[in-house]
C-alpha atoms as one frame of an Amber mdcrd trajectory, in Angstrom:
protein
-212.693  52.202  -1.575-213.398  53.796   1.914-215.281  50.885   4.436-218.979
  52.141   5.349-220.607  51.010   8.725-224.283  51.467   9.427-224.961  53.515
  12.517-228.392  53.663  13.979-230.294  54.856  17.045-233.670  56.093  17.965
-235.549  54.602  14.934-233.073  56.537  12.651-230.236  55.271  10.848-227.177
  56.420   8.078-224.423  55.096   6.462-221.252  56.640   6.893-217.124  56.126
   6.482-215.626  53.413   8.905-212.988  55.812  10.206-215.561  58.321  11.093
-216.053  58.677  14.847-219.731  58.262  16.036-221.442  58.896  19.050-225.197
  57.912  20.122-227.560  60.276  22.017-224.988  63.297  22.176-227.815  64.863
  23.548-230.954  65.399  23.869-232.976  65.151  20.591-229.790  64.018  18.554
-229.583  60.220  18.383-226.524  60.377  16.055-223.826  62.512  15.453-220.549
  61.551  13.124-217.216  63.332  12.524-214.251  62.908  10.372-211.050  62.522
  10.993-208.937  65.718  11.611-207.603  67.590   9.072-205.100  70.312   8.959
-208.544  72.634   8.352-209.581  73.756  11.787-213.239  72.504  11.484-213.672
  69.348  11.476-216.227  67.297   8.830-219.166  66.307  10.992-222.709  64.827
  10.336-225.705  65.049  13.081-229.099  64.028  12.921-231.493  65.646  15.041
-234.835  65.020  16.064-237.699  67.295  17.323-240.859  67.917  17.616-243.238
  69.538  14.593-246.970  70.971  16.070-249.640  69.002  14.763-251.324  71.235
  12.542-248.208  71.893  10.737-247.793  70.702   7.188-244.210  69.820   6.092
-243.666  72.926   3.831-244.613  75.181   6.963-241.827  73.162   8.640-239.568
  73.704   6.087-240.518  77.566   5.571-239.909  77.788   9.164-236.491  76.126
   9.238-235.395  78.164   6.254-236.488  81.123   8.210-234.563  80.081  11.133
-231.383  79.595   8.872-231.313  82.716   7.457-231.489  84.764  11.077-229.302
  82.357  12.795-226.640  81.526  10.815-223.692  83.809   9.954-223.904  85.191
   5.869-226.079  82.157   5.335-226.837  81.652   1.669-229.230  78.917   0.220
-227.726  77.571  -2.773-230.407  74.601  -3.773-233.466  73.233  -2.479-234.840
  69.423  -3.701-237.617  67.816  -2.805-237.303  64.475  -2.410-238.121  61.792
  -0.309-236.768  59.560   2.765-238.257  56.224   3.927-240.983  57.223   1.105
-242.125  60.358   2.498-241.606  64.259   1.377-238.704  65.301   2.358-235.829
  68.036   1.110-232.295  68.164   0.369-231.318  71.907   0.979-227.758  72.963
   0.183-226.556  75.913   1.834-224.003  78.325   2.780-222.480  79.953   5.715
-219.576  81.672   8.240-219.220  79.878  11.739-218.715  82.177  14.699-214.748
  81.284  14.135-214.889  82.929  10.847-214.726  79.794   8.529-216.627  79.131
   5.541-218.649  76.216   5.624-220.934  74.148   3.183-223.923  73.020   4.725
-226.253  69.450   2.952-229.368  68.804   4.867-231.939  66.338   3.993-235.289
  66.734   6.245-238.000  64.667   6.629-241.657  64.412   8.897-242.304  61.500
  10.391-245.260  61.212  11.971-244.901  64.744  13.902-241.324  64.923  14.490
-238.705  66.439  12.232-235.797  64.636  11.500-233.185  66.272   9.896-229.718
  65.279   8.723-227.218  67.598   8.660-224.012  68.009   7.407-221.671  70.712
   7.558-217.695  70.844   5.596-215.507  73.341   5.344-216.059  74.839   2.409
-212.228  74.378   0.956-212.773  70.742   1.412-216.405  70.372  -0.130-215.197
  69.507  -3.497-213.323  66.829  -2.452-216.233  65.601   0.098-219.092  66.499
  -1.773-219.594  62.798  -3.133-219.407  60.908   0.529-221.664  63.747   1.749
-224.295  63.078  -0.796-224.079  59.045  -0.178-224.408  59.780   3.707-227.562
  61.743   3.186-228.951  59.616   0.612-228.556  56.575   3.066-230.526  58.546
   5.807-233.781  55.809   7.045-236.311  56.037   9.437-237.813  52.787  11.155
-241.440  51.774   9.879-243.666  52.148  12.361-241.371  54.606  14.281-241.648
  56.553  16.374-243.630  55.018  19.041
């Protein structure tokens, strides 16, 4: 049974493996970041949450039409596979599962779950090579799922 440890920072928090290394505030607008240990695959498992501001007047499917927008012309052979709704903290939120090529060439699975909360966007992300997803796919899922925002956050 792999050890979990709560991590949390900036009114967001997730549960992921003990052995995972963690940093807080990596930078701007990304309170929490988590990788894996290495592996012999040359991309490392990694988890980050990021946090950013959503207009006003924007509804959460505009935000999420957006972001898919943005996926598809940022992100090397990008391919949605799923898209959930479901929610986080009790709001709307989505769980997309996705597809794509870094810039070193590797194939990578991408789980995001993305929430509004109360004009900011958070959005967990995280990425696996995709040779290693079947094996991962479970502790992915369980770090997503655990994703939380703070009542009465932000500030």
């Amino acid at each position: 049974m792999t050890t979990l440890v709560s991590v949390a920072n900036g009114g967001v928090g997730l549960v992921v493996p003990a052995d995972w290394e963690t940093t807080l505030d990596a930078a701007a607008g990304i309170p929490v970041a988590a990788m894996a240990p290495p592996t012999p695959t040359p991309f490392r498992t990694n988890v980050v949450v990021t946090v950013g501001d959503v207009p006003a007047a924007m509804t959460f499917r505009e935000w999420q039409a957006g972001t898919d927008l943005l996926l598809k012309e940022s992100l090397e052979q990008y391919q949605l596979l799923d898209l959930e709704h479901v929610t986080v903290a009790g709001l709307e939120a989505v769980r997309r599962l996705a597809h794509h090529v870094t810039d070193e060439g590797i194939a990578v699975t991408m789980q995001q779950w993305a929430v509004l909360v109360e004009g900011h966007g958070v959005t967990l992300t995280a990425t696996v090579p995709t040779v290693d997803f079947p094996v991962l796919a479970r502790a992915v899922d369980a770090i997503g799922r655990s994703l939380s925002v703070d009542e009465g956050w932000p500030q």
